[in-house]
ZAMARGU-4260 file (C-alpha; in steps of 0.2 Angstrom, whole numbers, plus 5000, padded with zeros to 4 digits):
<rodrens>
0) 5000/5000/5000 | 5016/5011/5005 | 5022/5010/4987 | 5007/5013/4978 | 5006/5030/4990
5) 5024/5034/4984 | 5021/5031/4966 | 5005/5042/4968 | 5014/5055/4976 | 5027/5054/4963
10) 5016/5056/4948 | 5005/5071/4956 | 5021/5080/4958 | 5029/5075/4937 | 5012/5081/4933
15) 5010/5097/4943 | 5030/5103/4941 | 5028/5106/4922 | 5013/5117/4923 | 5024/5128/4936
20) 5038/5128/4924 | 5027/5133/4909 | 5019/5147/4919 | 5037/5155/4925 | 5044/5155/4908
25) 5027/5164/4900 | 5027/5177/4913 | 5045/5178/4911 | 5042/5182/4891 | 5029/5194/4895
30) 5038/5203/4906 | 5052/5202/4897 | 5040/5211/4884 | 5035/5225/4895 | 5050/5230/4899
35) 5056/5233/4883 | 5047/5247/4883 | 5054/5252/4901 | 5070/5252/4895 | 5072/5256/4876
40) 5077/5275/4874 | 5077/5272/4852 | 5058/5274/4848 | 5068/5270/4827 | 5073/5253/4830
45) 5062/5240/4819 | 5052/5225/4830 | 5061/5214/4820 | 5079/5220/4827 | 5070/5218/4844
50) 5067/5202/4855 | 5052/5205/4853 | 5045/5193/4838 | 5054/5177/4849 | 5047/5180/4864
55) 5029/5181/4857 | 5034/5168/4848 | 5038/5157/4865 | 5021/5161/4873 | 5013/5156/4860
60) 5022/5140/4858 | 5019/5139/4881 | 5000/5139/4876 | 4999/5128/4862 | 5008/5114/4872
65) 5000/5119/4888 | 4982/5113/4881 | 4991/5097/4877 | 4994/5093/4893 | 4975/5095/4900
70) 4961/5088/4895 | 4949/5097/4883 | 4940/5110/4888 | 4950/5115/4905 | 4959/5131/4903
75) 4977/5129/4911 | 4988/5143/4921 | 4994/5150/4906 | 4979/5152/4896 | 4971/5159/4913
80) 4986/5174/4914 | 4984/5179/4898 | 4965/5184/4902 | 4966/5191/4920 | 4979/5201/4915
85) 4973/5207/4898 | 4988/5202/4888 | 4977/5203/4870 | 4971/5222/4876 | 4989/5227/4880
90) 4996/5219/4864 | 4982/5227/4854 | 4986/5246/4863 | 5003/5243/4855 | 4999/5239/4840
95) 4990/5254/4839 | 5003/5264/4844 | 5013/5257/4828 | 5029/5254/4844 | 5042/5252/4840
100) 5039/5249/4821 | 5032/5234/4814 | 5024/5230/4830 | 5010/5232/4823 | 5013/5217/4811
105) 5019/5206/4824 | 5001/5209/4835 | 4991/5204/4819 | 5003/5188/4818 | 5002/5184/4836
110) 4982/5186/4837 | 4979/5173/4821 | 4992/5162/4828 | 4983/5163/4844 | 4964/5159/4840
115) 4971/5149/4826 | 4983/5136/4836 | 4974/5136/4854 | 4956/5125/4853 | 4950/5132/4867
120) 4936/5143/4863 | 4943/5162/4866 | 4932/5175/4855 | 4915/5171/4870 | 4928/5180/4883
125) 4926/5197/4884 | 4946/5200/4887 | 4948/5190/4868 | 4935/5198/4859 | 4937/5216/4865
130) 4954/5216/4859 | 4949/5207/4843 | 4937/5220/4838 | 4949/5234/4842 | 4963/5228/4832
135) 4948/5226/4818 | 4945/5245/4819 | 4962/5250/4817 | 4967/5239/4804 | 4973/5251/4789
140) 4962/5254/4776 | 4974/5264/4764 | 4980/5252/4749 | 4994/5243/4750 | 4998/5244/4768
145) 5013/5234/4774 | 5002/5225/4784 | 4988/5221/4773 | 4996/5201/4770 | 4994/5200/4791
150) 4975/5207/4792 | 4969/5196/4781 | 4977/5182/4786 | 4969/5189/4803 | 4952/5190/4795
155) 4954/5172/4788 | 4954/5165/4806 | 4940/5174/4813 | 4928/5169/4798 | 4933/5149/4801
160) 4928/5151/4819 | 4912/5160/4815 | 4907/5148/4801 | 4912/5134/4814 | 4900/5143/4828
165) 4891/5156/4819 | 4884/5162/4837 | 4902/5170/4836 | 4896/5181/4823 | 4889/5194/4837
170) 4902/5194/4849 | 4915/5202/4834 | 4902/5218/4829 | 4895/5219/4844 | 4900/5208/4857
175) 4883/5203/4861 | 4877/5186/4863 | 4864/5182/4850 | 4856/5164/4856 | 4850/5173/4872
180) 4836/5180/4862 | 4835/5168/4847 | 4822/5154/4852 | 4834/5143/4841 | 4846/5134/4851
185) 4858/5123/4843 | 4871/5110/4849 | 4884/5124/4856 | 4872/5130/4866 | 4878/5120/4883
190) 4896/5123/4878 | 4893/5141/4878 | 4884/5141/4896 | 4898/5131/4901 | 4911/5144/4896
195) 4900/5158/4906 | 4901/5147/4922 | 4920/5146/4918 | 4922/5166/4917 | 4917/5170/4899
200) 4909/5186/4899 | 4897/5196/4890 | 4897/5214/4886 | 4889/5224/4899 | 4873/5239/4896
205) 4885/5250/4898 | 4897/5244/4884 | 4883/5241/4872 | 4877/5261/4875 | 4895/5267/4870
210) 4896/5254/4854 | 4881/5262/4848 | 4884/5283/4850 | 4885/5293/4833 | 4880/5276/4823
215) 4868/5280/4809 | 4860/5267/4796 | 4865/5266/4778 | 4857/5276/4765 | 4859/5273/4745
220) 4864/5284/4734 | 4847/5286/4727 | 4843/5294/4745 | 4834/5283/4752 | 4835/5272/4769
225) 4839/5254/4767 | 4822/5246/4772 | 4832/5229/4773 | 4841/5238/4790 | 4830/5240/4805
230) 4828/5256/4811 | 4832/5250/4830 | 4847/5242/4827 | 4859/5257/4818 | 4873/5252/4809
235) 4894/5255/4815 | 4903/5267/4808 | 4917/5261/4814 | 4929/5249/4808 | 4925/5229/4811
240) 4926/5213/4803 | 4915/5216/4789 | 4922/5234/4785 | 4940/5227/4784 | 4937/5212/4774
245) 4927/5225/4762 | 4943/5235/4761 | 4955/5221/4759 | 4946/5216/4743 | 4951/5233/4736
250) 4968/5228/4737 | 4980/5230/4723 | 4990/5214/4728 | 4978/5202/4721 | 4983/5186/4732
255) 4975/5198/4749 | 4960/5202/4737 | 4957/5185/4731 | 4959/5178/4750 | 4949/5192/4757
260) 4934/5189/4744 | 4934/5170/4748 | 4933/5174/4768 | 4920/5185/4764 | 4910/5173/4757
265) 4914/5162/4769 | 4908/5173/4783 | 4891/5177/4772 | 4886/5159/4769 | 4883/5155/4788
270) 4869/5143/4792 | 4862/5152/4806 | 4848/5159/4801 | 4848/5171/4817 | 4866/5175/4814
275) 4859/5178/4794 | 4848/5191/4801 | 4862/5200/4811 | 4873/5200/4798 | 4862/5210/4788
280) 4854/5221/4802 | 4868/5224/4811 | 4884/5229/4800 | 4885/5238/4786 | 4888/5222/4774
285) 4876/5227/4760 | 4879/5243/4757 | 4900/5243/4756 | 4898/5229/4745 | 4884/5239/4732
290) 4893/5255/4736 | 4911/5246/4730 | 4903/5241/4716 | 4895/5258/4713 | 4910/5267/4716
295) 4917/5254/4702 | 4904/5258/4689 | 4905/5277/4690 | 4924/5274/4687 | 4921/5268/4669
300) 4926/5282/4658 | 4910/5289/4652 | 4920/5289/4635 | 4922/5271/4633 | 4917/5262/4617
305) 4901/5251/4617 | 4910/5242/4606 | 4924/5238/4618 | 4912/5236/4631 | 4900/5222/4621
310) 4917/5215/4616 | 4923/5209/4634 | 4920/5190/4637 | 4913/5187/4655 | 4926/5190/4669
315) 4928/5180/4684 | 4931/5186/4702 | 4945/5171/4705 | 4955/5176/4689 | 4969/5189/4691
320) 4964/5205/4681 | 4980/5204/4666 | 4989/5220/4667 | 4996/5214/4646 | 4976/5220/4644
325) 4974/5237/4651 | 4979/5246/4635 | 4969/5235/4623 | 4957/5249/4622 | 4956/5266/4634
330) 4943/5259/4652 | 4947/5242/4649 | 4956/5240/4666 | 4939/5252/4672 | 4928/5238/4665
335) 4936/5221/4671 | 4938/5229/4689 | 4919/5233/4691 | 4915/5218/4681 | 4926/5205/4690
340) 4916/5214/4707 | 4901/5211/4698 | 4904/5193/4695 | 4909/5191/4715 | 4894/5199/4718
345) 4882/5188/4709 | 4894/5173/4715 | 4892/5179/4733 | 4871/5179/4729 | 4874/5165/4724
350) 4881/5156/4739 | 4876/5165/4752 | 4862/5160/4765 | 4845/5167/4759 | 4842/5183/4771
355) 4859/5189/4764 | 4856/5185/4748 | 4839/5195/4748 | 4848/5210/4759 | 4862/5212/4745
360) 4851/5210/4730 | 4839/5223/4734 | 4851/5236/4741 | 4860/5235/4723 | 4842/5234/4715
365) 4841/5254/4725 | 4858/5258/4723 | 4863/5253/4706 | 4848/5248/4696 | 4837/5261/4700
370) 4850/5275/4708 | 4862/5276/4693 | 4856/5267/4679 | 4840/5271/4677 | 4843/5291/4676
375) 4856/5286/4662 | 4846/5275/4652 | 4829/5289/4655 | 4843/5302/4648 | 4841/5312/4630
380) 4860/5309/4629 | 4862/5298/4614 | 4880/5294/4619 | 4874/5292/4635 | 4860/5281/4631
385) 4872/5270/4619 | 4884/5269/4634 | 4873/5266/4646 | 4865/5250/4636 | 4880/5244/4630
390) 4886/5244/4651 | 4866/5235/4653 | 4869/5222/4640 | 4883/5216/4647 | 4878/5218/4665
395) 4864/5205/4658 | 4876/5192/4653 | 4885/5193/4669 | 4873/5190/4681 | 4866/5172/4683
400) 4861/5172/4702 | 4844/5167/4703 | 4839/5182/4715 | 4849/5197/4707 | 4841/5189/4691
405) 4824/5191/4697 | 4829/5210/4703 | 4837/5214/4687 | 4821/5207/4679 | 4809/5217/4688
410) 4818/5232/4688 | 4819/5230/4669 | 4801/5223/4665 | 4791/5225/4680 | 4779/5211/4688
415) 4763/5215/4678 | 4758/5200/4670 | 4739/5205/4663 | 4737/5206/4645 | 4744/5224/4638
420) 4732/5238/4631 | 4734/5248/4616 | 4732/5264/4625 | 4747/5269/4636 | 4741/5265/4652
425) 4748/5277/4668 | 4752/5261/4678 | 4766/5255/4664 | 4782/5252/4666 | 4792/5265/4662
430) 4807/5261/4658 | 4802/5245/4648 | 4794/5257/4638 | 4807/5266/4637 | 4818/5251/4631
435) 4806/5244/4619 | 4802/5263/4612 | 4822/5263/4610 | 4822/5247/4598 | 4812/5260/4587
440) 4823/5275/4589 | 4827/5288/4576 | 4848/5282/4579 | 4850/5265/4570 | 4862/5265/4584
445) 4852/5266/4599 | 4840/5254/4591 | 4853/5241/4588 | 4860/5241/4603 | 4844/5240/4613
450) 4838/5227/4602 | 4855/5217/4606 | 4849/5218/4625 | 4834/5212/4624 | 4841/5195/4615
455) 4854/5197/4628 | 4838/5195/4641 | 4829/5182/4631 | 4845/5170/4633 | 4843/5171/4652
460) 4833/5157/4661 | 4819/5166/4667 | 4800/5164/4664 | 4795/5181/4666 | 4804/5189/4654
465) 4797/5182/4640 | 4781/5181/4646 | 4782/5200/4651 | 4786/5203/4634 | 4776/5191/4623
470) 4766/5178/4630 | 4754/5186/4642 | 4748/5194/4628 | 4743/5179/4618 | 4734/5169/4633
475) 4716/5170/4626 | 4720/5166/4608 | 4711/5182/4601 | 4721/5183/4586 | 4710/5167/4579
480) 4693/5173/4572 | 4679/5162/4581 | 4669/5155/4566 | 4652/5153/4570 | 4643/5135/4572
485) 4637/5130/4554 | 4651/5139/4544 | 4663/5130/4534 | 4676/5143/4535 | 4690/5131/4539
490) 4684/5119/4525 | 4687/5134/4511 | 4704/5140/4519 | 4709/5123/4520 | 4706/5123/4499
495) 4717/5137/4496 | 4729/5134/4505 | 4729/5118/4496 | 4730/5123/4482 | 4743/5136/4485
500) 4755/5119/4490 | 4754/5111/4475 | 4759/5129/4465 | 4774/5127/4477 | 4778/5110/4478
505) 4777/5113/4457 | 4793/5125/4458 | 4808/5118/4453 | 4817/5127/4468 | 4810/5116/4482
510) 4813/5099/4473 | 4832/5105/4467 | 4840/5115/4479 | 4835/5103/4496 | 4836/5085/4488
515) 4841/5080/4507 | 4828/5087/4516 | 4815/5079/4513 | 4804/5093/4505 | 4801/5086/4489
520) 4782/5083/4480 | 4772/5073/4490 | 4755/5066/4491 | 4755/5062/4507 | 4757/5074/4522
525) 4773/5071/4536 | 4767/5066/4552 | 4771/5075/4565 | 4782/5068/4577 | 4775/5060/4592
530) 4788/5068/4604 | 4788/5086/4596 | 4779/5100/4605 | 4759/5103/4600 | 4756/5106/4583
535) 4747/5124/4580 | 4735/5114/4570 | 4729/5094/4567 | 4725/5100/4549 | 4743/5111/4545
540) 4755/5099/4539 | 4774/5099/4544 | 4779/5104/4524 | 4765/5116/4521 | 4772/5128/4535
545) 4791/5124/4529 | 4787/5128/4510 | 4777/5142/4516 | 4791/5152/4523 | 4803/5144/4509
550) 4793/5150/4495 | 4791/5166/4502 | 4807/5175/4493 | 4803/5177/4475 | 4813/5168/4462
555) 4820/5185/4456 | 4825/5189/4473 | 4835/5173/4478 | 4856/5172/4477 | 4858/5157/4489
560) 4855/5144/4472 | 4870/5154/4464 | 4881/5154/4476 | 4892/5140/4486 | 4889/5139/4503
565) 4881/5126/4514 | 4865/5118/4512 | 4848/5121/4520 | 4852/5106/4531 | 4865/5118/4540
570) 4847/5129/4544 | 4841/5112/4551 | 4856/5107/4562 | 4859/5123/4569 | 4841/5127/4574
575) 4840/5109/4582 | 4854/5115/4591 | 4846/5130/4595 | 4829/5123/4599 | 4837/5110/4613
580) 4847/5122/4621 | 4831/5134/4624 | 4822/5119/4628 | 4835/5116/4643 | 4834/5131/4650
585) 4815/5133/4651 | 4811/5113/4657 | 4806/5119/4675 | 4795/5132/4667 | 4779/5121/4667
590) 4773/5126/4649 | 4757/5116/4642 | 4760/5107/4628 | 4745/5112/4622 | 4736/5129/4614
595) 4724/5133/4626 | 4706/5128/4621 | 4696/5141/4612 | 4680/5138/4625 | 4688/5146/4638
600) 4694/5161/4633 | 4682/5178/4632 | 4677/5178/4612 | 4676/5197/4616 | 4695/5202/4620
605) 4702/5213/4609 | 4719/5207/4601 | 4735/5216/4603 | 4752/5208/4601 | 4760/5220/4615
610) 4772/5234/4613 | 4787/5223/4612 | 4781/5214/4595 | 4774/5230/4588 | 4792/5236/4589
615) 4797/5222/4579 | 4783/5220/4567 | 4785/5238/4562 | 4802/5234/4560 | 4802/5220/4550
620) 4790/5232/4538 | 4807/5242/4534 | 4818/5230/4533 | 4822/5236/4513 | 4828/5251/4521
625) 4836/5247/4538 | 4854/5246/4537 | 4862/5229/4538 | 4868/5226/4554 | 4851/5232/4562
630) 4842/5218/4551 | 4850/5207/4557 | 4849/5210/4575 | 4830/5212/4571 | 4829/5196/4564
635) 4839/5185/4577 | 4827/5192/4591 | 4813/5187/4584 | 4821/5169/4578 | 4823/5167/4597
640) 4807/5172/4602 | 4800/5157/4588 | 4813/5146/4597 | 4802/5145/4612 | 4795/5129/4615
645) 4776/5136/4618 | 4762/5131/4610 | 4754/5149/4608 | 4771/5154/4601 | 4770/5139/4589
650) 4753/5147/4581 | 4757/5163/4581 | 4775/5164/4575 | 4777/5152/4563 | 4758/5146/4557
655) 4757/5153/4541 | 4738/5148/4538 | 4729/5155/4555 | 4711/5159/4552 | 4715/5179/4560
660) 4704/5190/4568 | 4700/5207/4559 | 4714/5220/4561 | 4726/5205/4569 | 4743/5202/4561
665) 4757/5189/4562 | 4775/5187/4558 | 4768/5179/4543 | 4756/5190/4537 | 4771/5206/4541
670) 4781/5195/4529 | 4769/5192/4515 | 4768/5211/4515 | 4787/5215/4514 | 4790/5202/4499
675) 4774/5212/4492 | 4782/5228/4491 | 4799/5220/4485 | 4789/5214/4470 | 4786/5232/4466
680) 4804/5239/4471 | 4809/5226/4457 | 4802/5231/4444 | 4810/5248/4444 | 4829/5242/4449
685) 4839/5239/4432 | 4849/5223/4433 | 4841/5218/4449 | 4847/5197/4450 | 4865/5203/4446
690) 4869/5216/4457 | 4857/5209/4472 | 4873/5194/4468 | 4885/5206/4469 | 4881/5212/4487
695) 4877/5194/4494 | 4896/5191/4487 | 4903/5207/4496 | 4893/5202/4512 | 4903/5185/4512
700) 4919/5195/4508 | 4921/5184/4491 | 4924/5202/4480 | 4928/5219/4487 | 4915/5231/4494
705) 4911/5244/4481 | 4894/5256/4483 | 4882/5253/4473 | 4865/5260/4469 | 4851/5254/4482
710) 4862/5244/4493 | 4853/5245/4507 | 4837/5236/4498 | 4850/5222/4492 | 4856/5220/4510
715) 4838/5220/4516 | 4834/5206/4504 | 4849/5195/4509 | 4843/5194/4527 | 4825/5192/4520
720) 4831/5177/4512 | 4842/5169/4526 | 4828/5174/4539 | 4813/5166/4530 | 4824/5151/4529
725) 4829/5152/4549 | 4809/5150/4552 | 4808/5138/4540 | 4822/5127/4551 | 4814/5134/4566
730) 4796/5125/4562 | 4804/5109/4555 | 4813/5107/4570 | 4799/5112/4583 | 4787/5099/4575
735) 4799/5088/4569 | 4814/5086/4583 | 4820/5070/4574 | 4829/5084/4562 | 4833/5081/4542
740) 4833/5062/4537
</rodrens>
């Protein structure tokens, strides 16, 4: 029994003289610290010339292997001295005071170190997290501060312990404990209480009173308050977490940017949903990320290009900006900066948790959208309205977050969703109008550019656009006259339009130019295919619609036979391309397969195709006197719009035999009326066939470009030609998906 005392006795006292040992050599180090400043009379000599950086070192190196030797969760002598006796406030006072030089390096490095090595939780003791928020408010927000690789490195530590515990999040902006009023406890909650009991503290009344003096919310530029920020619970001007990791994107050493952005979004993306709510009522988040990004915007030179601008491929946030590429054109280091922001904001959107998400979208829906682009795109300016568009259109392609989609959208477009009147109504939109009235502006310019963002928007995955700008206005079918019961109607259409086939199917151009097609004289009518989309009508057959647009282009009129390019099985592969990716992109639309019955709808509503397709129609009516370029923009929108796969835009783009309503107009019926006044323009142009040859040749850079008489007519009837055979591709592959045998 003796010896089993002894050996007791033994190991109580190996166990308790290494403990003594590393308390006398860590107050030794910190002592040794303090007097430094005791003693030193050079206020010139760098930290690193000092014994500083090794003995800041050796504590830390004391704690780490101090929590070793105790079991987890017990705080050990050392660890206990460094909070009674405020070590982290006195390091952080010095590091203010810059003493003696690059001091305040070494407190950034011995604070990461410190919460980054010792598993002890720190940050819920009021002498850790005081500290911590301190040296947050003094960290430098001038560029390219000698310390700047230290505060993010800093930064980096306190996101991975908030995204551990996001509870955390309060104690560095406000030092207050969250979960005492959250009802939502979680499985840190006895930890936490245990800590308390252990001499984790809280910041008092008192504290909280002085953290909130001379705070003031957020406004945006537009003037107005963020509604997203409680009125109760001001935002800090001072510096903090959020602030400093805000500032460190803006670095010019791109490896702190990149790291700051990444910790960013980390810290954003908490799971908390309480700590979701904090984030974005208590700090300033939202606004320094729009106002960065506005500040980024208004430093593009108002002279840049649109050109230059539609020219730049999409920027990411992760790829270093390449300084080869600045001079490529004047603002291009202008644009990939607020571009590569733009990107890490959608990104962060993106991934963030949803109450963030919703806080930072609508703040730059205010702040952007509406405070600064919105004026410039309302302007009289044309340069400014070119610009402007040009900075939209890409702004467009950009963005791919679901929620700043859907704010983009409505800022665009609006929400209305009933059918549009013919009349300008006070409750329209008005910059849609705006938009849609500049794809009809007097500047060809304007009106190409406009019309190059709206098929910018029509490529995006979201329902309401189109449906905003086409669809809801073909929801009851009123462009169908309603035959009464008894009349045979259908029976006589169904006649001409018969024999109007055979007068096609009897030109030599269908049956030579397309042997592989499948378009050749036939008695019997192609079936649909079972897996295509509804057909507009049981009675219209698949070839009728596609020689119908095919025949379209008088003979006088054509080039394509003469020349040799590809085939109209390139139409056919190309739309089937076309046709599956838009497909893709609207599967989770819930579109009917069907047109909607005729019963249902009112027989009495007045058709009208909506501003955006009377732009276009009206459009397509001068299309022998548009210039080239604008054609063809012209015709690509509405090719997309017939790419849709819905049934009502089946019937109305691309049925050439619709029984219309009085007054009511289709692509189709636009088109006969063009070719109709080509047949007159004809007559009175000498030599048309061969100098019409001569543009198409110039156009495919086969001869060199000389004016000539009337070129824009013969440019106009190129893209006729080439746009009448689009649809025809389009309809074959929406009712046939199979493609060309």
């Amino acid at each position: 029994m003796f010896s089993r005392l002894g050996a007791f006795l033994q190991q109580a006292v190996e166990t308790q003289e290494p403990s003594i040992d590393l308390l006398e050599a860590f107050t030794e180090h910190w002592k040794g610290l303090t007097h430094y400043y005791l003693e030193t009379t050079d206020e010139n000599t760098p930290v690193k010339e000092t014994d500083i950086p090794w003995r800041l070192k050796q504590m830390l190196d004391i704690l780490v292997y101090e929590e070793k030797q105790h079991p987890a969760g017990e705080t050990g002598p050392c660890l206990e001295y460094l909070l009674q006796h405020k070590i982290l406030e006195t390091l952080s006072t010095l590091g203010k005071a810059e003493y003696p030089p690059g001091m305040r390096q070494q407190v950034f490095l011995f604070f990461s170190r410190v919460l980054g090595q010792v598993q002890h939780p720190l940050l819920h003791y009021l002498n850790v997290h005081r500290p911590v928020q301190k040296l947050l408010q003094f960290g430098s927000n001038a560029l390219g501060s000698a310390t700047e690789k230290e505060e993010v490195q800093f930064a980096a530590v306190l996101c991975a312990k908030i995204k551990q515990d996001p509870a955390l999040l309060t104690y560095i902006l406000e030092g207050k404990n969250l979960l005492t009023a959250s009802p939502q406890g979680d499985a840190g909650s006895s930890q936490r209480e245990s800590l308390a009991t252990n001499g984790a503290l809280t910041a008092s009344p008192e504290q909280d009173r002085e953290r909130s003096m001379g705070d003031a919310p957020c406004a945006s530029l537009a003037g107005k308050p963020k509604n997203s920020v409680s009125s109760s619970s001001p935002l800090r001007k001072e510096n903090n977490l959020i602030t400093s990791l805000i500032n460190l994107c803006k670095s010019q050493k791109s490896r702190v940017a990149l790291k700051a952005q990444e910790n960013l979004l980390l810290l954003i993306s908490v799971a908390q949903q309480a700590a979701a709510t904090y984030l974005v009522q208590n700090s300033a988040l939202c606004c320094l990320v729009t106002d960065h990004l506005c500040d980024l915007y208004n430093a593009v030179p108002t002279s840049a290009d649109p050109a230059d601008i539609l020219s730049l491929e999409r920027v990411s946030w992760r790829l270093q900006n390449n300084s080869a590429d600045e001079a490529s054109f004047p603002g291009k280091g202008s644009l990939d900066a607020f571009f590569s922001w733009l990107d890490y904001c959608d990104h962060l959107v993106r991934e963030s948790h949803p109450v963030v998400a919703d806080a930072v979208t609508e703040t730059i829906g205010e702040n952007l959208f509406q405070g600064i682009l919105q004026p410039q795109l309302l302007q009289m300016s044309e340069l400014g309205i070119l610009t402007s568009t040009a900075m939209l259109t890409a702004m467009v392609r950009q963005i791919s977050a679901p929620a700043l989609l859907r704010e983009l959208v409505t800022f665009l477009l609006g929400t209305e969703r009933q059918p549009e009147a013919i009349t300008n109504s006070p409750q329209q939109h008005l910059l849609r109008s705006q938009l849609i009235e500049h794809c009809n502006h007097l500047s060809d310019e304007i009106s190409l550019a406009t019309l190059r963002l709206f098929e910018e928007l029509l490529r995006k995955p979201h329902e309401h656009i189109v449906y905003s700008l086409v669809l809801r206005n073909l929801e009851e079918r009123s462009y169908i006259l309603r035959s009464q019961p008894g009349q045979e109607e259908r029976s006589t259409h169904e006649q001409e339009h018969y024999e109007d086939t055979l007068e096609l199917e009897e030109d030599p151009y269908f049956t030579d130019e397309f042997p592989d097609t499948g378009f050749r004289t036939c008695k019997k009518p192609m079936p649909s295919s079972p897996r295509g989309p509804a057909r507009p009508s049981e009675k219209t057959d698949v070839n009728e619609i596609v020689l119908s647009f095919l025949g379209l282009v008088p003979d006088e009129a054509k080039t394509s036979s003469s020349l040799e390019e590809a085939g109209y099985d390139t139409y056919v592969h190309d739309a089937l391309r076309l046709f599956q990716e838009c497909s893709a992109n609207i599967s989770s639309w819930n579109w009917p397969q069907e047109p909607k019955p005729l019963e249902p709808c009112d027989p009495q509503a007045a058709f009208y195709e909506g501003h955006f397709l009377k732009v276009l129609f009206d459009r397509m009516t001068r299309i022998l006197d548009q210039p080239y370029g604008l054609n063809l923009q012209m015709t690509s929108v509405l090719s997309h719009l017939a790419l849709f796969p819905h049934p009502h835009l089946h019937e109305y783009l691309l049925d050439p035999y619709l029984n219309l309503a009085p007054g009511c107009r289709t692509l189709f019926s636009v088109l006969i009326r063009v070719i109709g006044d080509l047949m007159q323009r004809i007559q009175r142009v000498s030599q048309f066939p061969a100098k019409l040859l001569l543009v198409r040749r110039q156009l495919m850079g086969l001869v060199p470009e000389e004016q000539i008489d009337h070129m824009t007519l013969f440019q106009g009837v190129v893209v006729l030609e080439e746009f009448c055979k689009e649809l025809a591709a389009i309809a074959f592959v929406k009712f046939t998906p199979e493609g060309p045998a």
